[in-house]
C-alpha positions as CSV (number, residue, x, y, z in Angstrom):
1,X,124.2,-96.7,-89.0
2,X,124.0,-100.6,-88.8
3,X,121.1,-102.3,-90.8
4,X,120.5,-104.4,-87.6
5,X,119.0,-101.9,-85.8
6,X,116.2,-101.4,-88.3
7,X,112.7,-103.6,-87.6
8,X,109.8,-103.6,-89.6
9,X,106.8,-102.6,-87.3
10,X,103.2,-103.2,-88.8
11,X,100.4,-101.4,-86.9
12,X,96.2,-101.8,-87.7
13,X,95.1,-100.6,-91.2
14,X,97.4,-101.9,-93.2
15,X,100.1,-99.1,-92.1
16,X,103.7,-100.3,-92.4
17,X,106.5,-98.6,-90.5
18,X,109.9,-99.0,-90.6
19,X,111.7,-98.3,-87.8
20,X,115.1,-98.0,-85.8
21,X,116.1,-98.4,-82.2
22,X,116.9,-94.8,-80.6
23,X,120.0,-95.2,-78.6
24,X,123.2,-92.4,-78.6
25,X,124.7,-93.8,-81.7
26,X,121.1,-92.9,-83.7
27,X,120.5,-89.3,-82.0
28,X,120.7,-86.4,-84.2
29,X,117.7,-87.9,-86.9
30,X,116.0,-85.2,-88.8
31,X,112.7,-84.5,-88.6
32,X,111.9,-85.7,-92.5
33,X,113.3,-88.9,-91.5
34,X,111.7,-89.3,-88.2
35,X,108.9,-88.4,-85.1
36,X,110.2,-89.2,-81.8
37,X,108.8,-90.4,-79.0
38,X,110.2,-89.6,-75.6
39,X,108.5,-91.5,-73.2
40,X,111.1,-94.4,-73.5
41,X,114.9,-94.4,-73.1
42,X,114.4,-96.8,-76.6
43,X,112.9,-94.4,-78.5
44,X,111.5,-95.9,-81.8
45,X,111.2,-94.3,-84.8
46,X,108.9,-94.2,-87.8
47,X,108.6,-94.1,-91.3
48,X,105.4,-94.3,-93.0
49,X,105.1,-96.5,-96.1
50,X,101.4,-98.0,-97.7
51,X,101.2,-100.7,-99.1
52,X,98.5,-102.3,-101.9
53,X,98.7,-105.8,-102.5
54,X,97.3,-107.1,-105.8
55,X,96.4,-111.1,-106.6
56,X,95.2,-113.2,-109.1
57,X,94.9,-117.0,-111.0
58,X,94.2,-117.7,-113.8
59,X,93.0,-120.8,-116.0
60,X,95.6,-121.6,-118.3
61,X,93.0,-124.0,-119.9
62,X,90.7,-120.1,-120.1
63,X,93.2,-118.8,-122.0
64,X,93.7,-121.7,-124.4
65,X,90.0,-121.7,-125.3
66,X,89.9,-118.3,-126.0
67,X,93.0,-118.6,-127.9
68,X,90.9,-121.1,-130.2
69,X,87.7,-119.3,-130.1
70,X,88.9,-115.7,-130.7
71,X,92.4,-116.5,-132.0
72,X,94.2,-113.1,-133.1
73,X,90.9,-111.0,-132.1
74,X,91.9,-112.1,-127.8
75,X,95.2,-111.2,-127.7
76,X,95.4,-108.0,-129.6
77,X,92.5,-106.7,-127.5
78,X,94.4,-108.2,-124.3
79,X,98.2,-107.8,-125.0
80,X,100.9,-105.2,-126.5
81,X,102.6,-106.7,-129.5
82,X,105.5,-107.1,-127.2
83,X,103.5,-109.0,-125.0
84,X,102.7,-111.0,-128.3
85,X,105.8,-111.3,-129.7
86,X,107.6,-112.7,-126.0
87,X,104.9,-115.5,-125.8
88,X,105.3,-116.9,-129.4
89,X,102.1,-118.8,-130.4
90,X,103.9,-122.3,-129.6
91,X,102.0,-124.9,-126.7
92,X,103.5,-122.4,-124.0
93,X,101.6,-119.0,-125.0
94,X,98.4,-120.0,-123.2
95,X,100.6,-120.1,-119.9
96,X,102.6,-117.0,-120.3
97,X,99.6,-115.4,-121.8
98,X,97.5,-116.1,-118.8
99,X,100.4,-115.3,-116.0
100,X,100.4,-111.5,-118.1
101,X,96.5,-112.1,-118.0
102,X,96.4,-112.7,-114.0
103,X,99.4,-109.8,-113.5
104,X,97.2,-107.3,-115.2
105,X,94.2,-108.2,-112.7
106,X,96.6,-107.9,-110.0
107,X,97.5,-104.4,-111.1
108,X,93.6,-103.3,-111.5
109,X,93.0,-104.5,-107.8
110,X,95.2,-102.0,-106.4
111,X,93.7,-99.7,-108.4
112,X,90.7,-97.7,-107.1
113,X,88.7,-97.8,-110.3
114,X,85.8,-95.5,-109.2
115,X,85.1,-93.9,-112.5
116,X,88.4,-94.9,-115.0
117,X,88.8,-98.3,-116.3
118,X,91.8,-98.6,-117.9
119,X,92.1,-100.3,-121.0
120,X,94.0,-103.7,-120.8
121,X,97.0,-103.1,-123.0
122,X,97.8,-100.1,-120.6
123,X,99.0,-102.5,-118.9
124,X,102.1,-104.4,-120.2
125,X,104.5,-106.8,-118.4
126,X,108.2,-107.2,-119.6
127,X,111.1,-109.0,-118.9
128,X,113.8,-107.1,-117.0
129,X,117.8,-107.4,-118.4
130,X,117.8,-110.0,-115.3
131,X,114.6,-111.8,-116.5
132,X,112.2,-111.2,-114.2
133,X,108.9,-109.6,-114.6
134,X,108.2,-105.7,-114.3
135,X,105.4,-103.7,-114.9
136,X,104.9,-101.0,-117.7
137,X,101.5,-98.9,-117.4
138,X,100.8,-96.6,-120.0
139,X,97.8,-93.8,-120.7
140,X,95.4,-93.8,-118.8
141,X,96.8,-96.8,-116.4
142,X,99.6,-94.5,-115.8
143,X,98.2,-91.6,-115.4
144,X,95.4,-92.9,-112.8
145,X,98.7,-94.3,-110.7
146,X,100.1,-91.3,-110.9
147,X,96.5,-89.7,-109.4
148,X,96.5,-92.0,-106.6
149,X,100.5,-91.8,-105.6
150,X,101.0,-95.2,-106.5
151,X,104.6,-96.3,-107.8
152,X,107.4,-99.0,-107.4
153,X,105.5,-101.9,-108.2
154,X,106.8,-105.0,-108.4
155,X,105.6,-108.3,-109.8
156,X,105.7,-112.1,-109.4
157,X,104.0,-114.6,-111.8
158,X,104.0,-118.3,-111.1
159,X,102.4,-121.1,-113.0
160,X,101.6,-124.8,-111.9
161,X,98.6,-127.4,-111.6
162,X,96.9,-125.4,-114.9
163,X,97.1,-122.3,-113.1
164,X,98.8,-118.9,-113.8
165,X,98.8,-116.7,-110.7
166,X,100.4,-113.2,-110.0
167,X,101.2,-110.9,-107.2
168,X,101.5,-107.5,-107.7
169,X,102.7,-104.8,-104.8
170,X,102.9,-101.2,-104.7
171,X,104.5,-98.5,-102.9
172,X,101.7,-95.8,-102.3
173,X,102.7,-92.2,-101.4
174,X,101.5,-90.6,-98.4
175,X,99.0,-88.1,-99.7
C-alpha cells in the first residue's frame, strides 16, 4: 500500500480519522482496519483516533522568585530529583524548571480531574537518548491515564521572551 493514498480527514468534535482512497489496489481491508462506505466508486475509509491537546506558559521570572522565596522547599514539592539534578541550580534552572512547570500543566489539562488530583511529581519530564522531551507519569497520574485510555503522549517545551511554554498531545483510546 503506498503512503500517498492515506489523508488525514478531521470531522466536528474533535474526531480525527485517518483515511485511505478505496480503489482495486486497497480492496480486501478487514473489518478491524476499516467501515466501508459504498455509495461511492472512492470509497473512503476510517480510522478513529482522539485527540487531547494540552498548553501552557509559564513566567520564567515566577519560577525565579519562587526559587528565592521557597528555595529547596519549591522544587522538591514540584520536581523529581531527576528533574532537579538535569536543571542544575545555575542562571538556567528557572527556565528549564518552568518549561517542566508549564509541561506538567499541559499534562493536567488533558486530564479530566473530576475527583483525583494528581500530585505534581507524578508527573516527570525526561530527556530521551535523542534529547528531546518525554513524559513519565507515575501513581496516581498513571493510573488515572490509564482510567481514561490515555497514552502516547508526546511533548514540546519552548522558551523565549521570559516565557516557558509547553504542548502536550495524547492518543486517547476509543472507549
Amino acid at each position: 500500500m503506498r503512503a500517498d493514498n492515506y489523508h488525514v480527514f478531521s470531522s466536528l468534535g474533535g474526531k480525527r480519522y485517518l483515511g485511505c482512497v478505496n480503489d482495486a489496489r486497497l480492496r480486501g481491508r478487514t473489518k478491524h482496519e476499516a467501515t466501508t462506505d459504498d455509495r461511492d466508486a472512492r470509497t473512503i475509509h476510517r480510522w478513529h483516533v482522539s485527540i487531547h491537546v494540552g498548553i501552557d506558559v509559564q513566567p520564567i521570572a515566577e519560577v525565579e522568585a519562587s526559587l528565592r522565596e521557597f528555595g529547596a522547599r519549591y522544587t522538591h514539592r514540584l520536581f523529581t530529583d531527576d528533574e532537579i539534578a538535569y536543571c542544575g541550580d545555575g542562571p538556567a534552572a528557572a527556565s528549564s524548571l518552568a518549561g517542566r512547570f508549564a509541561a506538567k500543566e499541559a499534562v493536567l489539562k488533558i486530564l479530566d480531574l473530576d475527583e483525583i488530583v494528581p500530585r505534581w511529581r507524578s508527573i516527570e519530564v525526561r530527556r530521551s537518548n535523542g534529547g528531546r522531551p518525554v513524559v513519565a507519569l507515575h501513581g496516581e497520574a498513571a493510573d488515572l491515564a490509564r482510567s481514561q485510555g490515555i497514552h502516547d503522549l508526546s511533548l514540546s517545551i519552548s522558551h523565549g521572551g521570559g516565557i516557558a511554554s509547553a504542548v502536550v498531545i495524547a492518543q486517547v483510546a476509543p472507549r
